[in-house]
C-alpha positions in Angstrom: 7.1 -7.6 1.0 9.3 -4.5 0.5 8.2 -4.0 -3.6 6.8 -0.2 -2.7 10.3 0.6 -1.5 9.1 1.2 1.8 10.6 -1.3 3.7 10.6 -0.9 7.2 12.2 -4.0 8.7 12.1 -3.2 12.9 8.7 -0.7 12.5 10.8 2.2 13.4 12.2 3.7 9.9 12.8 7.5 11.2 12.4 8.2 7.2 9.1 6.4 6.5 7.3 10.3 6.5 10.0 11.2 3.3 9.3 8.4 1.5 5.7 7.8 1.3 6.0 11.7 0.0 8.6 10.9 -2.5 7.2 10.5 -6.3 10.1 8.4 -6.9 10.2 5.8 -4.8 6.3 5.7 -5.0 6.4 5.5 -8.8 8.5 2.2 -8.4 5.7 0.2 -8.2 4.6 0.9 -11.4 7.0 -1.4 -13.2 5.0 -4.4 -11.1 2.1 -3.8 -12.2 3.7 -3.3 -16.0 5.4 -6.4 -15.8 2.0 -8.3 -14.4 -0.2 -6.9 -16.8 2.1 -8.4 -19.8 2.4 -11.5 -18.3 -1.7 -12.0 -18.0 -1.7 -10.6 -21.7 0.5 -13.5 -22.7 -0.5 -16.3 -20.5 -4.3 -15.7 -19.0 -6.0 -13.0 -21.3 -9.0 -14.4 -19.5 -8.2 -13.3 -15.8 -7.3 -9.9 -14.3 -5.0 -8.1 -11.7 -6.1 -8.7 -8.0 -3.9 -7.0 -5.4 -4.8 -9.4 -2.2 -3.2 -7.4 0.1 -1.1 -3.9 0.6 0.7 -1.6 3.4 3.3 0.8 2.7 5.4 -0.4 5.0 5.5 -4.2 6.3 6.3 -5.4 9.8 3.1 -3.4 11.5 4.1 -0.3 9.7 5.1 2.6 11.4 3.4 4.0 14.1 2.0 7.4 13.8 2.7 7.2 10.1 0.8 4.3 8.9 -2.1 4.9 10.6 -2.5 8.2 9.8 -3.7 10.4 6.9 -0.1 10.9 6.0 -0.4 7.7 4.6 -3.1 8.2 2.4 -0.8 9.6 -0.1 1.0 6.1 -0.3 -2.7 4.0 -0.7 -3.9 6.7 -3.2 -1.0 7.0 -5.4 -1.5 2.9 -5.5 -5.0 2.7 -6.0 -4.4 5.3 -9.0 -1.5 3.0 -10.4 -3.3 -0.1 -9.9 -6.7 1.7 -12.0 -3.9 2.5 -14.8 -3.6 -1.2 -15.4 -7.5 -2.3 -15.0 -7.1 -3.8 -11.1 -10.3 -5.1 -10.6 -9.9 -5.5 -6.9 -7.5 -3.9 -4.5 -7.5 -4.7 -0.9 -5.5 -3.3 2.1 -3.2 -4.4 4.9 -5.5 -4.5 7.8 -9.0 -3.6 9.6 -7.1 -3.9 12.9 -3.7 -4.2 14.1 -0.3 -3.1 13.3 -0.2 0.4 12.8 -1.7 0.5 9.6 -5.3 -1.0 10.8 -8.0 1.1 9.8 -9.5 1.2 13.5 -7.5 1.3 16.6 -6.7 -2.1 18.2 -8.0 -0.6 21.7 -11.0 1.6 20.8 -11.8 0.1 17.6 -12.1 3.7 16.5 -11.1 5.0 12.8 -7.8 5.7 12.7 -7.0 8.8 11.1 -6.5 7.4 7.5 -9.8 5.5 7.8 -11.0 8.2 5.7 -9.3 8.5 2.6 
């Protein structure tokens, strides 16, 4: 929890938009999957980087940031880092509930960033 940066402790981070736009803080996630991809080189050569689960901000996510196409900059800037160190399998937060759910808890229609 909290390794893209994009903590969000109470669902309500007023800067949650700025940072799932900023290269930097997105970028920080990088050094994860650096530091995991030695560590399989050295002790499993045989098995390979799963990501089980991902959100770009925990606790639900923000509302009307989370589950919208905003977001897809945060999920594709990770599924590009993740490719960069041969993930074989990348899974995300959700189907439904939070606010980053790919369909709405209610209608069980996509969610804006169901389409990315």
């Amino acid at each position: 929890v909290g390794v893209f940066g994009l903590e969000d402790p109470n669902g309500s981070d007023e800067h949650l938009e700025r940072k799932i736009l900023d290269p930097e803080r997105l970028s920080r996630v990088e050094s994860i999957f650096g530091n995991l991809s030695e560590t399989i080189k050295i002790y499993g050569p045989w098995s390979s980087v799963w990501v089980g689960e991902a959100g770009g901000a925990y606790n639900s996510g923000g509302n009307h940031v989370s589950n919208r196409f905003l977001n897809s900059f945060w999920y594709l800037d990770q599924l590009g880092i993740a490719s960069c160190y041969n993930t074989k399998v990348y899974c995300r937060q959700t189907l439904i509930g939070g606010n980053y759910g790919l369909l709405n808890a209610t209608t069980f229609a996509p969610n804006p960033d169901y389409y990315r």
